[in-house]
N, CA, C and O of each residue as an XYZ file, in Angstrom:
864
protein
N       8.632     -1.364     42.662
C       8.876     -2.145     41.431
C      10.141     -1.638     40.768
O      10.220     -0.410     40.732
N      11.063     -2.258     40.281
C      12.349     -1.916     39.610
C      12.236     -2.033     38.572
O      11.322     -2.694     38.079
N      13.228     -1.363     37.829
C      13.558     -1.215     36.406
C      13.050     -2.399     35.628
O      12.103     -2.355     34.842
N      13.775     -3.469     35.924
C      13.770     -4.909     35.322
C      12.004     -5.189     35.003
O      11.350     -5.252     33.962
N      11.662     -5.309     36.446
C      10.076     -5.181     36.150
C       9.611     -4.252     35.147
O       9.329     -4.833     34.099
N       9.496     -3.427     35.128
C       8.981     -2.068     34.111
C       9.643     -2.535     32.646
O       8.840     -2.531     31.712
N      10.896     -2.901     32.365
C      10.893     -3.357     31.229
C      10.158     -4.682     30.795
O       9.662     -4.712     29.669
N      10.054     -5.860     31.683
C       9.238     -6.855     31.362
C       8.026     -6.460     30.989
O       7.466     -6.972     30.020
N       7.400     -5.362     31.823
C       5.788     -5.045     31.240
C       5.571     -4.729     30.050
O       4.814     -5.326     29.284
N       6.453     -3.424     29.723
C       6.519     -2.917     28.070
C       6.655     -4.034     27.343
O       5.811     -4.272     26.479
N       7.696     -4.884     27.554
C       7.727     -6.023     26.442
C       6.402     -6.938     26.162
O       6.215     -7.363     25.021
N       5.534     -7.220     27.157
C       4.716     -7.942     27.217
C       3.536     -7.020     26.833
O       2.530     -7.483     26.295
N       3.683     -5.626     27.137
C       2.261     -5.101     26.295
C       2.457     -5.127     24.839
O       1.424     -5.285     24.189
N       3.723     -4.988     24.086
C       4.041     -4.519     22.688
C       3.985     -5.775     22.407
O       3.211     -5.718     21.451
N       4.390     -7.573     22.610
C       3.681     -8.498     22.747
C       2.193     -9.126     22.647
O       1.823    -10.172     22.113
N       1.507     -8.188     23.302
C       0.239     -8.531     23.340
C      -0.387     -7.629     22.006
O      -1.334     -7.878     21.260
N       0.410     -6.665     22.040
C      -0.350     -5.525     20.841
C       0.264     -6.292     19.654
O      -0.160     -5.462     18.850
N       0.759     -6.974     19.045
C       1.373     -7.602     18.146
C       0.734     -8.699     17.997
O       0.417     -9.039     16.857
N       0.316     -9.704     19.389
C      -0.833    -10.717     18.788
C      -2.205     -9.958     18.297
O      -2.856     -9.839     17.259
N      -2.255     -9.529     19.624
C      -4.138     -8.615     18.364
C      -4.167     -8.433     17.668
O      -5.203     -8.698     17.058
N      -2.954     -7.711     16.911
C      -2.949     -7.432     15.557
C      -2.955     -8.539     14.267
O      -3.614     -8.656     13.234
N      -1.840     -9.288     14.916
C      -1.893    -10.705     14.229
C      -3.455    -11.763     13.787
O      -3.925    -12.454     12.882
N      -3.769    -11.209     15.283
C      -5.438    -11.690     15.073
C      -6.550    -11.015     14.484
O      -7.566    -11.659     14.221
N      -6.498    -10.135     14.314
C      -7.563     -9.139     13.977
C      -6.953     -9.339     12.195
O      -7.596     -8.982     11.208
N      -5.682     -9.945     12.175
C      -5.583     -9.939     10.324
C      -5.807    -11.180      9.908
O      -5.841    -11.293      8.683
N      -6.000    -12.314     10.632
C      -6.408    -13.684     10.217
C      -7.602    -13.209     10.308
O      -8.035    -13.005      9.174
N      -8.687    -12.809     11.484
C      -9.630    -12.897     11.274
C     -10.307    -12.118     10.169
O     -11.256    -12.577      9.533
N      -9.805    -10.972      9.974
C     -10.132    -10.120      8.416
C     -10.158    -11.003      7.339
O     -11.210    -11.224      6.738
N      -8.973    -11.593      6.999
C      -8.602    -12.045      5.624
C      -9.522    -13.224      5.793
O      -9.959    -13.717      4.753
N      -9.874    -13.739      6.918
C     -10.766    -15.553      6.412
C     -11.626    -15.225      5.371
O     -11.484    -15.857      4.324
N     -12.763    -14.100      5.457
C     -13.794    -13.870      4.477
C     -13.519    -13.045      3.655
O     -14.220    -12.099      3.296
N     -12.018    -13.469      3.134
C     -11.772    -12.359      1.926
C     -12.848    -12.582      0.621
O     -12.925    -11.634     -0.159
N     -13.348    -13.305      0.454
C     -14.210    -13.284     -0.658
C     -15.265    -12.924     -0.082
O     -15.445    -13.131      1.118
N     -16.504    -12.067     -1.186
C     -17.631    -11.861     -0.929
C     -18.253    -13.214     -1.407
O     -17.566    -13.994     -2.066
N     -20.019    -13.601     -0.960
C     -20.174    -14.530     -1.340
C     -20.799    -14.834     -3.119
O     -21.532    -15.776     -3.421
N     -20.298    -13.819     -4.053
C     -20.485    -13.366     -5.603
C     -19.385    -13.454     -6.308
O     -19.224    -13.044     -7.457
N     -18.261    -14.238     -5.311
C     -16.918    -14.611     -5.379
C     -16.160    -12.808     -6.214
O     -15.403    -12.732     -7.182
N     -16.594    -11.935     -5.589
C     -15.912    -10.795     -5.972
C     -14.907    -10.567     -4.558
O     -14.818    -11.535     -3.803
N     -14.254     -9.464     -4.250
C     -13.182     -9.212     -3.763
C     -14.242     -8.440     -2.324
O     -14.884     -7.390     -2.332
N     -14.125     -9.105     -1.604
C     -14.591     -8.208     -0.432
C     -16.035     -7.014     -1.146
O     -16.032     -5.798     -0.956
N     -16.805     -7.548     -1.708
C     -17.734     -6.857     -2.028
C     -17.931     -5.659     -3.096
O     -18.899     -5.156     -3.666
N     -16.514     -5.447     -3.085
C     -16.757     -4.080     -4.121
C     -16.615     -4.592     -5.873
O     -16.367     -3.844     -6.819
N     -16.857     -6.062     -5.917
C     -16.900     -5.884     -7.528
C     -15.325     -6.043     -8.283
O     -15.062     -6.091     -9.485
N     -14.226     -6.116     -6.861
C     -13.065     -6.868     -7.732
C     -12.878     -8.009     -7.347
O     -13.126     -8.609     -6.301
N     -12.063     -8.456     -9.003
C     -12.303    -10.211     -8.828
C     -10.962    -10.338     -7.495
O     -10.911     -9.407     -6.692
N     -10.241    -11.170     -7.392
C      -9.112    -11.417     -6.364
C      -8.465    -12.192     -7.212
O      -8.852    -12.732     -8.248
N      -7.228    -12.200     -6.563
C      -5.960    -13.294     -7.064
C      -4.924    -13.104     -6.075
O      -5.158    -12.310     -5.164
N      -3.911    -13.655     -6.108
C      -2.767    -13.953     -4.877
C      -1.701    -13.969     -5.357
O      -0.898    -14.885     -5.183
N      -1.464    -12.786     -6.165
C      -0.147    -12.499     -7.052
C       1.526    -12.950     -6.088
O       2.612    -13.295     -6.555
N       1.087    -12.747     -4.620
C       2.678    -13.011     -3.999
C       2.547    -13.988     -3.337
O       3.194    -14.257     -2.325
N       1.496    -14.779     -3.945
C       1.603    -15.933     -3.374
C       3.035    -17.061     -3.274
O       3.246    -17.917     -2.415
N       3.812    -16.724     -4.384
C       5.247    -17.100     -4.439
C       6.503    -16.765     -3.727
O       7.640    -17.234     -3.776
N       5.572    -15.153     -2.588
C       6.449    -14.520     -1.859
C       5.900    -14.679     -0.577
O       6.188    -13.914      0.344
N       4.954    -15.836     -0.434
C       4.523    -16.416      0.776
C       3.375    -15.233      1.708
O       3.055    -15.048      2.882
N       3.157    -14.838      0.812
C       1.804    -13.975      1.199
C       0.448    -14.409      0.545
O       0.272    -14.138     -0.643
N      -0.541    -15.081      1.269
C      -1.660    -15.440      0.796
C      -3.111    -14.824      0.247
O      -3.990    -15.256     -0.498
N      -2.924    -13.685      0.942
C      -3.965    -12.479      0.548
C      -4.247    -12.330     -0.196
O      -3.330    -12.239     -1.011
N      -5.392    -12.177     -0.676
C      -6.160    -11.648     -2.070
C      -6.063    -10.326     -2.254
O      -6.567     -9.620     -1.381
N      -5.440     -9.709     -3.351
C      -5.100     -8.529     -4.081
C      -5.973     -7.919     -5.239
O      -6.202     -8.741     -6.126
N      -6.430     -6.867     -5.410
C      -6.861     -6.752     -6.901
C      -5.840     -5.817     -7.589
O      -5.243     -5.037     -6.847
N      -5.623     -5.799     -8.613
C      -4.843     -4.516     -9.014
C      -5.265     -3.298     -9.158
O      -6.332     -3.003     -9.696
N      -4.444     -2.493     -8.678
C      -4.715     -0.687     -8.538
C      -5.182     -0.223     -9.893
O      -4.440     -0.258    -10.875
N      -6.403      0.205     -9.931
C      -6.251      0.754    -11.232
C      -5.358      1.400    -12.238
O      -5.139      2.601    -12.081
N      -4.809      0.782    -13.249
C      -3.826      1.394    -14.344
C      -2.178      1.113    -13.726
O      -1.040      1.417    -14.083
N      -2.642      0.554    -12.895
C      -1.167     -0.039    -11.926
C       0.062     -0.820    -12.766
O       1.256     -0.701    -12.490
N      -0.419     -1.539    -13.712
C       0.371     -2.025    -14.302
C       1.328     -1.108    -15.462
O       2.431     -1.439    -15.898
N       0.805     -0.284    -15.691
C       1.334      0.831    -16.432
C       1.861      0.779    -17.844
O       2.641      1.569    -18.375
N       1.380     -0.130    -18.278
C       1.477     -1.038    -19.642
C       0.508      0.184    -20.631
O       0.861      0.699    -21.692
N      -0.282      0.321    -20.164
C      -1.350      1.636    -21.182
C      -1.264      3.273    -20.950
O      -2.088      4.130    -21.267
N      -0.126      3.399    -20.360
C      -0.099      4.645    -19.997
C      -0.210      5.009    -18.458
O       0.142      4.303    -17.513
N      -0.751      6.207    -18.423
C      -0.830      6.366    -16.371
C      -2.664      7.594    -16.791
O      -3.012      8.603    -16.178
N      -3.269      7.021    -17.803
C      -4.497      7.956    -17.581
C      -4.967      7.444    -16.207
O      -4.735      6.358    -15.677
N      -5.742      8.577    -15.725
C      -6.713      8.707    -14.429
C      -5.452      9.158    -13.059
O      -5.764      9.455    -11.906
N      -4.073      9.091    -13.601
C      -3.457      9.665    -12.831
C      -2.904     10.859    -12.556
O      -2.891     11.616    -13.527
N      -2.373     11.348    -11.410
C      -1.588     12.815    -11.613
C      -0.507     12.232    -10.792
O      -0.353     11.638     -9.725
N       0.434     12.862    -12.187
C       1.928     12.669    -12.054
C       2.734     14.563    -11.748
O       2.251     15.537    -12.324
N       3.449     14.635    -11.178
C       4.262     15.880    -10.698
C       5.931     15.594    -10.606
O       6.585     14.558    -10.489
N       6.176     16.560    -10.681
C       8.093     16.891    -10.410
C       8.632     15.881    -11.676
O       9.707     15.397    -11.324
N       8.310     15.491    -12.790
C       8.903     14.473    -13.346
C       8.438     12.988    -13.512
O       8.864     12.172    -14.330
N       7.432     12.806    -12.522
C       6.795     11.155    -12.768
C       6.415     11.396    -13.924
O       5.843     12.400    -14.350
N       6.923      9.911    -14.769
C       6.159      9.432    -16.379
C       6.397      8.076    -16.692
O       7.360      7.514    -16.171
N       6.007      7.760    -17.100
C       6.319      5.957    -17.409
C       7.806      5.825    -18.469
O       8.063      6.697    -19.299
N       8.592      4.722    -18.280
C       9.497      4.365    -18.594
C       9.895      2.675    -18.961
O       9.025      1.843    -18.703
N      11.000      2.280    -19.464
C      10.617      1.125    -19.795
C      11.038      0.424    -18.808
O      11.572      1.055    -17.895
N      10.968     -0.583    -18.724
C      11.427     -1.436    -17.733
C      10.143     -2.097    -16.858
O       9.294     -1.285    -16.493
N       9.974     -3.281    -16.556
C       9.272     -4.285    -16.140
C       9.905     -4.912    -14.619
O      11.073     -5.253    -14.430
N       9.019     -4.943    -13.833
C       9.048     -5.730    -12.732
C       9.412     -7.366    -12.837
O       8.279     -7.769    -13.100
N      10.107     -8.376    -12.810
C      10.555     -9.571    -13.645
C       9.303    -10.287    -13.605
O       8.623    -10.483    -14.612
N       8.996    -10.679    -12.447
C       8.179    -11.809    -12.123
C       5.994    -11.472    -12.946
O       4.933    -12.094    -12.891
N       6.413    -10.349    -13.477
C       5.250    -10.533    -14.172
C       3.871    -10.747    -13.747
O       3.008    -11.259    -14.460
N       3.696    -10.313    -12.500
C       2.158    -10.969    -11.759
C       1.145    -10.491    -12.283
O       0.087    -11.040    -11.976
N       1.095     -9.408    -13.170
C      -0.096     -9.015    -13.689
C      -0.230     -8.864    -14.977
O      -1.071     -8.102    -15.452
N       0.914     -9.859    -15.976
C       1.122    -10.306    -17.123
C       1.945     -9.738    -17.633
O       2.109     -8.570    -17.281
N       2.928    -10.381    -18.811
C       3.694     -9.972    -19.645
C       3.561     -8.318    -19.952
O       2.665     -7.831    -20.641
N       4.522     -7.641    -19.366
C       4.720     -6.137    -19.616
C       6.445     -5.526    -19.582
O       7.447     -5.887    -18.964
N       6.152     -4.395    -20.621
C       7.639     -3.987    -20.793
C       7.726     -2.427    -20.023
O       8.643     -1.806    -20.559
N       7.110     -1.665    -19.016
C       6.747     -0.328    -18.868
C       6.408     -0.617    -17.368
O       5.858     -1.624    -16.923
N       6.854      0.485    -16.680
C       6.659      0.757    -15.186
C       6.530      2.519    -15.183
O       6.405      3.196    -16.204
N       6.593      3.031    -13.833
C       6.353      4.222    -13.421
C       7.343      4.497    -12.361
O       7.548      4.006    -11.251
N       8.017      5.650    -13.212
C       9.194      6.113    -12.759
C       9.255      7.223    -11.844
O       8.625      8.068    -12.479
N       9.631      7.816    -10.683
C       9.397      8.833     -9.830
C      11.310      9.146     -9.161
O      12.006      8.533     -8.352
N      11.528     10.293     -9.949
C      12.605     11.066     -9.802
C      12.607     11.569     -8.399
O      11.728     11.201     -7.619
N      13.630     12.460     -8.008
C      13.439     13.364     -7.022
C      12.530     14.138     -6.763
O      12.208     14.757     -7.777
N      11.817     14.476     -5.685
C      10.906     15.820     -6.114
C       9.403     15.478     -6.728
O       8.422     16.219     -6.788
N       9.563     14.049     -7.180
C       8.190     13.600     -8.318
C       7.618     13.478     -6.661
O       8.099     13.633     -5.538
N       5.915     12.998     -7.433
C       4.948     12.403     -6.936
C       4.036     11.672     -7.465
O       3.683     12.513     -8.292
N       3.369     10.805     -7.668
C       2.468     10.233     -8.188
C       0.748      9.545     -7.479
O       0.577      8.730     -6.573
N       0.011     10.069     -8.092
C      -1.545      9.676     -7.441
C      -2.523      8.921     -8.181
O      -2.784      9.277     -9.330
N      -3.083      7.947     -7.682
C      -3.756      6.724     -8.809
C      -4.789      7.120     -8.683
O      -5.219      7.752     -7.717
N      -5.225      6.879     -9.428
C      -6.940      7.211     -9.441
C      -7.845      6.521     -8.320
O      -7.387      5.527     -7.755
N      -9.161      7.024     -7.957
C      -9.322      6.486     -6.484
C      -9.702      4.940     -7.100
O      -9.664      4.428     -8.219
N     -10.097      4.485     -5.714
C     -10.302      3.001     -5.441
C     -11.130      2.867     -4.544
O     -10.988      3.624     -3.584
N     -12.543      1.653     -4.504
C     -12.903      1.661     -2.944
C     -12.280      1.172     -2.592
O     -11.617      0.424     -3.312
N     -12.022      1.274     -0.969
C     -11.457      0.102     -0.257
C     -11.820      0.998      1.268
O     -11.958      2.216      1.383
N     -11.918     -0.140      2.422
C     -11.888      0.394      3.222
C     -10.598      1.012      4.001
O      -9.546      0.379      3.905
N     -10.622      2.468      4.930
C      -9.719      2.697      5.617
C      -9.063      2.185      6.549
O      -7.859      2.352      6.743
N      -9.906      1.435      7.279
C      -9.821      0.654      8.918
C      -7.890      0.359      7.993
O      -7.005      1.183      7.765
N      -7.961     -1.322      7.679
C      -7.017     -1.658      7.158
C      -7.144     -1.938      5.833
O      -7.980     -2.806      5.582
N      -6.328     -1.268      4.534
C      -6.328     -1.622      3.602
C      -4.852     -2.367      3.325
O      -4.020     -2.265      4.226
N      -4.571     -2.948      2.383
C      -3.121     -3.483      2.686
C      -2.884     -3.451      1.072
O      -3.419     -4.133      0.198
N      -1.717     -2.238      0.961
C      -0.750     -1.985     -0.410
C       0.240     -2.794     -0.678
O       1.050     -2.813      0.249
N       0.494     -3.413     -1.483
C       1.891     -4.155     -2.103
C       2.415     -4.334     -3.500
O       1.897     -5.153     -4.259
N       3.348     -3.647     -3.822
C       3.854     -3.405     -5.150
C       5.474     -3.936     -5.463
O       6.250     -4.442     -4.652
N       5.663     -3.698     -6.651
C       7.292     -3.757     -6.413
C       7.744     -2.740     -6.984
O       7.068     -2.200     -7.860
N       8.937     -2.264     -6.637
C       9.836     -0.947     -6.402
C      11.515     -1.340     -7.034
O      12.039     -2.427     -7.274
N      11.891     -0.296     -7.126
C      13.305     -0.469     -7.108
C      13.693      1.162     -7.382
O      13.002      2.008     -7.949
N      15.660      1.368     -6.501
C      15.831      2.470     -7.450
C      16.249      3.557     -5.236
O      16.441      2.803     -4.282
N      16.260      4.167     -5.145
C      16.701      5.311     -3.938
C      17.956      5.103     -3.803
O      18.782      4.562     -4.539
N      18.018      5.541     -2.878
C      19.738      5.722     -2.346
C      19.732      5.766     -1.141
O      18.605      5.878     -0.659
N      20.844      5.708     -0.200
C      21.062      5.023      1.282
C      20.309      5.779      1.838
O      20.177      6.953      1.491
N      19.558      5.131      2.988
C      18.510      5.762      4.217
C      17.252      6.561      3.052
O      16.874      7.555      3.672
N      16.731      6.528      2.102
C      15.652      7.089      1.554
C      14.911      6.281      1.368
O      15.205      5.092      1.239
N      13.712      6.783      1.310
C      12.548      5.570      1.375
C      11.059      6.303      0.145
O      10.967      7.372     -0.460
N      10.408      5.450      0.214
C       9.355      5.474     -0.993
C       8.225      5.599      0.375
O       8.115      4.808      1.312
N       7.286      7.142      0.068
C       6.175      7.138      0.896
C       5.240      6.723      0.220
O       5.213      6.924     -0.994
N       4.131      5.956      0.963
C       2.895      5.514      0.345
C       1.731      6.253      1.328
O       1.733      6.097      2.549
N       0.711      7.104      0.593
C      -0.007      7.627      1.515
C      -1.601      7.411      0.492
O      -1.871      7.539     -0.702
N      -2.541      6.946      2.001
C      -4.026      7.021      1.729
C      -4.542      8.024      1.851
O      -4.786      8.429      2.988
N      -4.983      8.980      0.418
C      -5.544     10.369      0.383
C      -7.310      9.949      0.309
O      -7.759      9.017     -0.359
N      -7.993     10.734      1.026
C      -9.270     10.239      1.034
C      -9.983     11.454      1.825
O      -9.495     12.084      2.763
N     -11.442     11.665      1.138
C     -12.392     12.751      1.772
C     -13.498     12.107      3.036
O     -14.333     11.224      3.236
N     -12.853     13.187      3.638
C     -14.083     13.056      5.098
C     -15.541     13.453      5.270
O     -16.202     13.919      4.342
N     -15.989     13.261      6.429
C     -17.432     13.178      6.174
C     -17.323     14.946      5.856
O     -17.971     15.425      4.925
N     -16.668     15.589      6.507
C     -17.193     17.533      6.269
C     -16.394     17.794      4.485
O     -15.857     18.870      4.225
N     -16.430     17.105      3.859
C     -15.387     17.531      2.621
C     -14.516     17.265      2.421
O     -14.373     16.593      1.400
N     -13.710     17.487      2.976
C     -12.597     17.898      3.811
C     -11.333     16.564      3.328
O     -11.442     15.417      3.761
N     -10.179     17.001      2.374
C      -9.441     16.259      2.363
C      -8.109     15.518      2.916
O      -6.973     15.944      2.709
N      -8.395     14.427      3.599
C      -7.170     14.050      4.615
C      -6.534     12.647      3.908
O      -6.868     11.797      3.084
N      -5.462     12.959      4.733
C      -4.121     11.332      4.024
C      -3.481     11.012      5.280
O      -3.190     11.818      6.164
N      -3.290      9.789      5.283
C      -3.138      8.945      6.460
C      -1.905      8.292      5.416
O      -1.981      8.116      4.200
N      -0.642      7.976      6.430
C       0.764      7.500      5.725
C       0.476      6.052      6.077
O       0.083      5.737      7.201
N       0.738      4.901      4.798
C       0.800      3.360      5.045
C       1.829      3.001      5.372
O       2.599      3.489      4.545
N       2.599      2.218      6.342
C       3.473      1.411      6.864
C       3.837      0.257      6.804
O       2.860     -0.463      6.598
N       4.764     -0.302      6.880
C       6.255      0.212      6.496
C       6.548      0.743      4.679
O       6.415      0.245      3.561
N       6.956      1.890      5.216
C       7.861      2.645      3.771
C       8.405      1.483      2.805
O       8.814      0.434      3.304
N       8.405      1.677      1.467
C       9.437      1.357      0.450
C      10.985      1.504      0.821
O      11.482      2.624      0.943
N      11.732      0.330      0.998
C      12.739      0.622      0.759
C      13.893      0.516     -0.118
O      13.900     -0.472     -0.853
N      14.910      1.358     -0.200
C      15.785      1.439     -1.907
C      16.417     -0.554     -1.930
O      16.560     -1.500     -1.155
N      16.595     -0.204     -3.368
C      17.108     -1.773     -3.807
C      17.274     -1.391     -5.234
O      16.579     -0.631     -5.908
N      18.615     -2.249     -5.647
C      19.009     -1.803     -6.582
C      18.169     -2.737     -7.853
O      17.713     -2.301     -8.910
N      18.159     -3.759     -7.477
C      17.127     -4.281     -8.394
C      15.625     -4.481     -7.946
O      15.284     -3.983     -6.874
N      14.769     -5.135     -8.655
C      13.236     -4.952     -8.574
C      12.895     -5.921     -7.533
O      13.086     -7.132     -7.642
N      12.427     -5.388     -6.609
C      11.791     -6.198     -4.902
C      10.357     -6.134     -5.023
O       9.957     -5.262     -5.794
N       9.248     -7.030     -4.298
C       8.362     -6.578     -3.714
C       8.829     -6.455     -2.572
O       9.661     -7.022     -1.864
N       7.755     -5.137     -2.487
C       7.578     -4.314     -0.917
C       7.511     -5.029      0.123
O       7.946     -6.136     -0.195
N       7.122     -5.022      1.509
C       6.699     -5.288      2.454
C       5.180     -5.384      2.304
O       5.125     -5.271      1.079
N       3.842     -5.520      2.716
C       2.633     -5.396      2.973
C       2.490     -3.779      3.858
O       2.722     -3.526      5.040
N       2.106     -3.045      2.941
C       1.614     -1.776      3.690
C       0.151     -1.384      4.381
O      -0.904     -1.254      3.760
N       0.304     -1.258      5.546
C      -0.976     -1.056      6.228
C      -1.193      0.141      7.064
O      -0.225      0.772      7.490
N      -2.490      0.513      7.341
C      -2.874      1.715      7.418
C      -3.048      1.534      9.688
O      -4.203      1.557     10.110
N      -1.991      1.399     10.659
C      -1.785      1.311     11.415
C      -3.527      1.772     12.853
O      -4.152      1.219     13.758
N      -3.486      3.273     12.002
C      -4.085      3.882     13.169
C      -5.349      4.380     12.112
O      -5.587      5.579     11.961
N      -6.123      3.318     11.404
C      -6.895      3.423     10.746
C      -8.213      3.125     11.644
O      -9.223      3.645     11.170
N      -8.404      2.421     12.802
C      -9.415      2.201     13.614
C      -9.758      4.098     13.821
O     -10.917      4.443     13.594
N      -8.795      5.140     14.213
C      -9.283      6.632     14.774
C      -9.436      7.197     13.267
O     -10.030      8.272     13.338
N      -9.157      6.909     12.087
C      -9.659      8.092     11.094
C     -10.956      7.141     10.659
O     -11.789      7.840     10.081
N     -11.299      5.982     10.752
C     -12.484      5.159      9.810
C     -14.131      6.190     10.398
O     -15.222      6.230      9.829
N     -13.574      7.081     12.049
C     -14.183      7.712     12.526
C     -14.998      8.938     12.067
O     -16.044      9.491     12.409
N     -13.719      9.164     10.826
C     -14.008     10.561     10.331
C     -15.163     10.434      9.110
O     -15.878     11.381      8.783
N     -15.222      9.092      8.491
C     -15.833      9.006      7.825
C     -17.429      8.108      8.020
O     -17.770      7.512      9.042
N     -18.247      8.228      6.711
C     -19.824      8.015      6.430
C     -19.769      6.463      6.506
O     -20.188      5.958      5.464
N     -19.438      5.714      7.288
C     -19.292      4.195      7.039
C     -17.814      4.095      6.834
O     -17.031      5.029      6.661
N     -17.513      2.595      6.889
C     -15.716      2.293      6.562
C     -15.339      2.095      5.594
O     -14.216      1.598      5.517
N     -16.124      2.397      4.330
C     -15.294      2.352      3.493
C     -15.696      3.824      2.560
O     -16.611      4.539      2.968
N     -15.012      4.147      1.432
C     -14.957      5.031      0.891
C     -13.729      5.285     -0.355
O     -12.634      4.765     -0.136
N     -13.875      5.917     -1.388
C     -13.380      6.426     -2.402
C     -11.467      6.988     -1.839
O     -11.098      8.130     -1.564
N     -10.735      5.855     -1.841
C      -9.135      6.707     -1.791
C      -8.172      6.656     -2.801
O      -8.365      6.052     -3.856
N      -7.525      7.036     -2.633
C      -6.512      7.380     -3.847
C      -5.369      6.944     -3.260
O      -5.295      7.045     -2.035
N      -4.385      6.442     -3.917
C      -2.794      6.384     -3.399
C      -1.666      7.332     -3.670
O      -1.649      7.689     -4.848
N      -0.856      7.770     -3.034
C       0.061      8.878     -3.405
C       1.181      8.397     -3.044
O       1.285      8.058     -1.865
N       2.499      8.206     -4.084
C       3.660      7.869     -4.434
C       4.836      8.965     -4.345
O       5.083      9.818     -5.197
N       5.400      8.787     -3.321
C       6.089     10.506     -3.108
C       8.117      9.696     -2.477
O       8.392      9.126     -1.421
N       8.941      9.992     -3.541
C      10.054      9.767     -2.730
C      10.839     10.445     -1.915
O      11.435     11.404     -2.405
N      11.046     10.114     -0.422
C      11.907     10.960      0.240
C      13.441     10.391      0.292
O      14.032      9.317      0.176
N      13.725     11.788      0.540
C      15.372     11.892      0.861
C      15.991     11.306      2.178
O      15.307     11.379      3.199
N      17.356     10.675      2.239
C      18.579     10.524      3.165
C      19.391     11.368      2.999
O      19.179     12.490      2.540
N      20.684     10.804      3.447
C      21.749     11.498      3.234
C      22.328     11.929      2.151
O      22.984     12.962      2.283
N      22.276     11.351      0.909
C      22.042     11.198     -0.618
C      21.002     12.240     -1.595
O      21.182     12.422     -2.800
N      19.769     12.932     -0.689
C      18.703     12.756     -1.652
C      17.711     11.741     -1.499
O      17.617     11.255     -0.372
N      16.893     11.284     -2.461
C      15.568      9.904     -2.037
C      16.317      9.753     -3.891
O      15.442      9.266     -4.607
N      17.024      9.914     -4.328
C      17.303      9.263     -5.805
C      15.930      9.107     -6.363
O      14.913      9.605     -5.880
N      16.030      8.100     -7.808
C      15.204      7.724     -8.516
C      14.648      6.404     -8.331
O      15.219      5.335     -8.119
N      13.412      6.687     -8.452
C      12.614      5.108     -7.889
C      12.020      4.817     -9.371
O      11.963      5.472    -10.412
N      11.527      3.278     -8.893
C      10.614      3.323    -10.067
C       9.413      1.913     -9.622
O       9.833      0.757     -9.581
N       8.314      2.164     -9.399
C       7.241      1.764     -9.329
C       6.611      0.445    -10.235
O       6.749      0.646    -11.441
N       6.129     -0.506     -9.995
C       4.962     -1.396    -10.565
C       4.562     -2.485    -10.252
O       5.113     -3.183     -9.400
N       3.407     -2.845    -10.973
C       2.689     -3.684    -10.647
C       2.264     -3.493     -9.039
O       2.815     -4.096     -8.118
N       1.004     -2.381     -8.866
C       0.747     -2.161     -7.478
C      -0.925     -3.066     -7.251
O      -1.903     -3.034     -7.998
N      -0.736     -3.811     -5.947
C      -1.807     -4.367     -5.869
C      -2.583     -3.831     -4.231
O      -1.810     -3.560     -3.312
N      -4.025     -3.728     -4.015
C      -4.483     -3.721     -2.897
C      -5.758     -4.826     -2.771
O      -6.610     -5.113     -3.611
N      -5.546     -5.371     -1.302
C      -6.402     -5.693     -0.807
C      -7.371     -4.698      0.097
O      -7.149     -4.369      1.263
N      -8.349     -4.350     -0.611
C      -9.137     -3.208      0.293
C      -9.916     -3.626      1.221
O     -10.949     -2.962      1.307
N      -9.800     -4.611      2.068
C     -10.711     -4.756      3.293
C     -12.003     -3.965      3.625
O     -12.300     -3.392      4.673
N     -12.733     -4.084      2.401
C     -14.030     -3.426      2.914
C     -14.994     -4.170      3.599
O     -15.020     -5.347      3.241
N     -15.715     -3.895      4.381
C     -16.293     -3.928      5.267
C     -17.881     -4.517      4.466
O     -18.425     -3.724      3.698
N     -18.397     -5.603      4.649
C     -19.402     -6.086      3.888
C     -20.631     -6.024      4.871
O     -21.741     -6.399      4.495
């Protein structure tokens, strides 16, 4: 078998791994409602805040996400604190205040259920500098105690004005949903900017929404 061959295969497995995936997220999202019309069971209502950004998914907002009342239930480090400035488009109502994360900062929301398998993060951002990116990580306790964080994909990336993100998802969440008492469970989000060539500059955070795919 030659080269040529061997590259056709790879293409056609990363192909095939790209429809499953594709499928395994239609088939998730059909029963995004529980039947108590709450959010996948855990008691949040839903809405489709990017629905204008051609994403149909039902979202609830992160607790205190909007950052309009402060950042209680959170821990902020290196400098995270709220600041003024608003995300334009307003999806989670008229607000003048976001959450700002310097160099060096970090920021952690208070937990949330949602399940691990796939949960899917989407916020809007603005603010780094060339090649730096905004990490988003699922911090969450295992069945022995034991505290582990799994990184969501694709990263934040810099923009000088206010973007939503990409849809962040938890890739290789089928091998940790393992670690835990059932698939869903108590996580937290952690807001951490890294450096390029530049530094990771100053970001600034809001209006964060998840769809927690829990498992009904």
């Amino acid at each position: 078998m030659g080269t040529a061959d061997f590259g056709r295969i790879g293409v056609r497995r990363v192909l095939a791994l790209l429809a499953a995936l594709v499928a395994l997220l239609a088939a998730t999202a059909s029963p995004a409602a529980a039947d108590d019309g709450s959010l996948l069971g855990c008691g949040y209502t839903a809405s489709n805040p990017f629905l204008r950004f051609l994403d149909p998914l039902p979202y609830t907002l992160l607790p205190g996400a909007s950052f309009e009342s402060g950042t209680a239930g959170w821990k902020l480090s290196g400098g995270a604190r709220i600041a003024d400035g608003n995300e334009p488009w307003n999806v989670s109502g008229p607000g003048s205040r976001s959450l700002l994360l310097p160099s060096g900062s970090s920021a952690t929301s208070p937990p949330m259920c949602m399940g691990l398998v796939l949960p899917v993060v989407r916020f809007f951002s603005s603010g780094g500098t060339l090649l730096s990116y905004l990490q988003v990580d699922a911090v969450y306790t295992d069945a022995s105690g034991g505290q582990r964080s799994v990184t969501l994909l694709p990263a934040a990336l810099p923009s000088k004005s206010w973007a939503p993100t990409l849809p962040m998802l938890q890739l290789a969440g089928t091998l940790n949903a393992l670690t835990l008492n059932g698939l869903t469970t108590q996580i937290w989000l952690r807001f951490t900017p890294r450096g390029g060539l530049l530094g990771s500059g100053t970001w600034r955070i809001d209006d964060v929404y998840v769809d927690p795919w829990k498992v009904i």
